[in-house]
N, C-alpha and C positions, 0 to 999 in steps of 0.2 A: 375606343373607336375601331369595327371593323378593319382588318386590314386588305381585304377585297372589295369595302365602298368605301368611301370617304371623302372629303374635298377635292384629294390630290387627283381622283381618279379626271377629272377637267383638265388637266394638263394632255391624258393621250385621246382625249378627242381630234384634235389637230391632224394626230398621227393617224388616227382609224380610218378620217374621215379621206387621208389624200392616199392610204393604203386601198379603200373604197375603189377612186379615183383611177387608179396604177392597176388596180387591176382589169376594171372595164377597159383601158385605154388597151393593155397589152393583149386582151381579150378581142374585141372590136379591130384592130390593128392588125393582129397577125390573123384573124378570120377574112378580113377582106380580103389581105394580101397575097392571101394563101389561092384564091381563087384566080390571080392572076398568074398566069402562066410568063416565067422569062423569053424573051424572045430569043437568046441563046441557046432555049433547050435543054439547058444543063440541072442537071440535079443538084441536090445539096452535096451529097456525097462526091461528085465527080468536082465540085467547085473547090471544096475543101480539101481533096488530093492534089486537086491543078494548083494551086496556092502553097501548098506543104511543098510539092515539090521543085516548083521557081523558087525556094528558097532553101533547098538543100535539103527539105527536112525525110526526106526518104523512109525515117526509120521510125516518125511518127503515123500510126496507125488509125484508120477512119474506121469506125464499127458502129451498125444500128443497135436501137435499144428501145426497150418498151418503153411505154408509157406518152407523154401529151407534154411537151415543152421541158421534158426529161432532158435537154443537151446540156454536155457541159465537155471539160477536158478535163482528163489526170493524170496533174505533173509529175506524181510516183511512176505509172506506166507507162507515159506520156503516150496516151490513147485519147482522140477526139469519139466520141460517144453521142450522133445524133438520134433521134426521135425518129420512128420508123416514115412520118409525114416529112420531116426534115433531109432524112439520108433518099428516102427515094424519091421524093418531090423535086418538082422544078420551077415552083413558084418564086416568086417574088420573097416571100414571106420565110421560105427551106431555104433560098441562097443566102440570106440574109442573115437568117441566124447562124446557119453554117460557118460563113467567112467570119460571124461575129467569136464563134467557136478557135476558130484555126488563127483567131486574133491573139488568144491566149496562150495556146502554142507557140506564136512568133514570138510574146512578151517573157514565155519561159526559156527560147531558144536564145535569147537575146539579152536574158539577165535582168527583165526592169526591175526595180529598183520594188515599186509598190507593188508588186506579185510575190518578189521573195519576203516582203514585212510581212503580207499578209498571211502567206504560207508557215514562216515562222509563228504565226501567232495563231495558228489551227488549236493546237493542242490545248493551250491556256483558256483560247474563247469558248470551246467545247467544254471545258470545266468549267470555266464563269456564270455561261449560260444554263448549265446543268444544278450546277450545286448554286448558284450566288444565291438564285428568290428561294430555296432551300433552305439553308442556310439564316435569310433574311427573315424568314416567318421563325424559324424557330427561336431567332432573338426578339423577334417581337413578339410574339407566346407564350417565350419563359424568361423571364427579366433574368431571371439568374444566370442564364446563359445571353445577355444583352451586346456580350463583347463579340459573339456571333451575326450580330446585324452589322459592326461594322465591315467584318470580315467577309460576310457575305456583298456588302456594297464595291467592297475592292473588287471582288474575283467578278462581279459581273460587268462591273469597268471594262474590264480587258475583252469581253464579247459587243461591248459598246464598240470600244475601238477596231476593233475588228471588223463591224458594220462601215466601220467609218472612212477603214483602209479599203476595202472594199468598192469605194464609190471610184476613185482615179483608176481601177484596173479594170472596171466594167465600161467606161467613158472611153480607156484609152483601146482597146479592145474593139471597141463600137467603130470608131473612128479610123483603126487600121484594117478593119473591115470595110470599109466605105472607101477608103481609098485604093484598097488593093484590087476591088471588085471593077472600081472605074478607069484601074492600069490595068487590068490584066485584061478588060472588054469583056467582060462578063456580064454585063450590065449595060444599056445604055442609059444617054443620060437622058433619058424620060423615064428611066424607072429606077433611078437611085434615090428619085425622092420618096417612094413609094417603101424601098429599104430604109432609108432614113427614119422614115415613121415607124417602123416595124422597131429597128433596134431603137429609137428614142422612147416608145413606150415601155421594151421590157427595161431600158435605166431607168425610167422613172418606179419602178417597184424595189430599187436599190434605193432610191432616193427617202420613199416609204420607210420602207423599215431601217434605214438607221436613225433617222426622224423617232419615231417608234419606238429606239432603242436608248437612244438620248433621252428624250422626255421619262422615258421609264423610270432609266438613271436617277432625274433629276429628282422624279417622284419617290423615291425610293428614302435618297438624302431629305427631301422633307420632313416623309414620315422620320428619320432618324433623328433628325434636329426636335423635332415634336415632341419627340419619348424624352429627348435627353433636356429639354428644358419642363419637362412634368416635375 
């Protein structure tokens, strides 16, 4: 039986189908949003420094960066990195992601808890996810080397997991965005709902793919169970 088609491949329709989904949503979301302009006037970038620095963080740096929904933070340089729409923009849509940015920041400044698991577990899910289905085809290929599917099922585990720890520090990130932005009045509250949508679409493409990564998983151990009862 193929190991590119076969029954199991039914299990990630699920996945495809709300990965589809997540992305229209984060697509269509941060397009409208983007067109509305904050009535504070504020940029992303000017948002994301007013917020770093109410909380001491002075020595965390805001820098543009190419590319289209390219924002993220890194805790190695601990540099926030927005999207050239993001850092000069003053929409709805650039403070949004911004403060959802400078969220991560606070959660690294602040030690949580599922930021440092996740961060620990960089190195292993980049191997998992690299060599596991690697690995997996070649124990499904060459029988002789069978003891290679289970090993590749372990190491992609740990990219599963990783998907998974993932979901509580893009939530909690979202959410100390949303709040910081309605104390510090950055935001009125006729347009937090409009942030709210904005960060609720891009967690639902977190929600995707470890959906996505799970089912994978799960397909994976089928086909293993299937060889091992031939």
């Amino acid at each position: 039986m193929p190991f590119f088609w076969d029954p199991t491949m039914v299990l990630l329709i699920p996945a495809i189908l709300l990965s589809l989904f997540a992305q229209f949503k984060i697509s269509s979301s941060y397009n409208r949003y983007s067109k509305v302009r904050a009535q504070s006037g504020l940029t992303g970038a000017q948002v994301a420094r007013g917020i770093l620095n109410s909380n001491g963080l002075y020595d965390v740096r805001v820098e543009p960066v190419g590319g289209r929904l390219s924002d993220h933070y890194d805790p190695r340089t601990r540099i926030i990195r927005l999207s050239e729409d993001v850092f000069h923009g003053s929409s709805l849509s650039s403070i949004a992601v911004a403060a959802h940015e400078t969220g991560h920041a606070l959660q690294h400044a602040s030690g949580y808890f599922p930021m440092q698991l996740r961060s620990s577990f960089v190195p292993v899910a980049n191997i998992g996810s690299g060599a596991g289905p690697i690995l997996i085809m070649i124990g499904l290929f060459m029988p002789t080397y069978g003891w290679l599917l289970e090993l590749g099922i372990f190491a992609f585990a740990f990219a599963v997991l990783f998907q998974v720890i993932t979901l509580p520090v893009e939530y909690n990130a979202s959410s100390r965005a949303l709040s910081l932005l309605q104390e510090g009045r950055m935001l009125g509250s006729e347009e937090i709902g409009g942030a709210r949508s904005v960060l609720n679409a891009a967690a639902l493409t977190y929600v995707a793919a470890a959906l996505a990564a799970i089912l994978q998983l799960l397909r994976f151990m089928l086909i293993a169970r299937g060889r091992s009862d031939d």
